[in-house]
N, C-alpha and C positions, 0 to 999 in steps of 0.2 A: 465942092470943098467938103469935107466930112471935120466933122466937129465930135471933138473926142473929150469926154467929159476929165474933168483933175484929177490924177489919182490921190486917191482919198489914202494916206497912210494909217497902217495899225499898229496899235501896240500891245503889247500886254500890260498888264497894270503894272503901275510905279509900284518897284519893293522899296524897301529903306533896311539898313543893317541896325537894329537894335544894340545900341553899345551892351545893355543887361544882360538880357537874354543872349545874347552872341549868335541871333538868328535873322534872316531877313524876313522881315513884315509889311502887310501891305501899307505906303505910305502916308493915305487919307490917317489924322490921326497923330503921326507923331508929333512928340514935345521934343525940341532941341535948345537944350541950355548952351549955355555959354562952350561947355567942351563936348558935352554927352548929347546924342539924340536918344530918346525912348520911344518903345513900341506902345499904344495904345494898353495894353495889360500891365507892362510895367510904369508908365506912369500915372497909372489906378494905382498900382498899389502903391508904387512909394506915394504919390497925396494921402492914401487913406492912411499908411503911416505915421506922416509927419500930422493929421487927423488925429489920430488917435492919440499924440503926444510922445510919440515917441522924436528924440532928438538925434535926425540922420542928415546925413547932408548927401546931396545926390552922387555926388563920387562916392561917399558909403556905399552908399548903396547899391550902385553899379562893381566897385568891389566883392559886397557880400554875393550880390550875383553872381557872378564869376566865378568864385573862388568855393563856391556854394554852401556858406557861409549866410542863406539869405531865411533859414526857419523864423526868425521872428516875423517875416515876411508873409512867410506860407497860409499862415490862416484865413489870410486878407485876401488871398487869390487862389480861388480854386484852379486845380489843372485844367479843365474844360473852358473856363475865360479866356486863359493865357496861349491856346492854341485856335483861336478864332481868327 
């Protein structure tokens, strides 16, 4: 009798669609509200927004995203974070 070991499946890593960004990101990491999910960079930056005092709500913000609309945003996230 020959004994054939399990095949072991592969995958590639889970992405996840960033409502924000309108990109896919790897999944380890996102924040999913009630409507929106966030990638890892953008829900750094909107916490460190609503940090900083400024008064957004996450559909804001996922608007200003979009719509590109999101420079108040900008300083708080460099480009090199948000492509990691």
């Amino acid at each position: 009798m020959l004994s054939n070991p399990p095949a072991v499946p592969t995958r590639a890593p889970l992405r996840r669609f960033c409502d924000a960004c309108q990109r896919p990101r790897p999944a380890v990491g996102f924040v999913q509200t009630r409507r929106y999910d966030l990638c890892t960079a953008c829900a750094s930056a909107y916490t460190a927004a609503r940090d900083a005092g400024l008064q957004v709500t996450v559909g804001q913000f996922v608007r200003d995203a979009r719509f590109g609309e999101a420079e108040r945003y900008r300083l708080r996230l460099s480009p090199d974070e948000h492509d990691g």
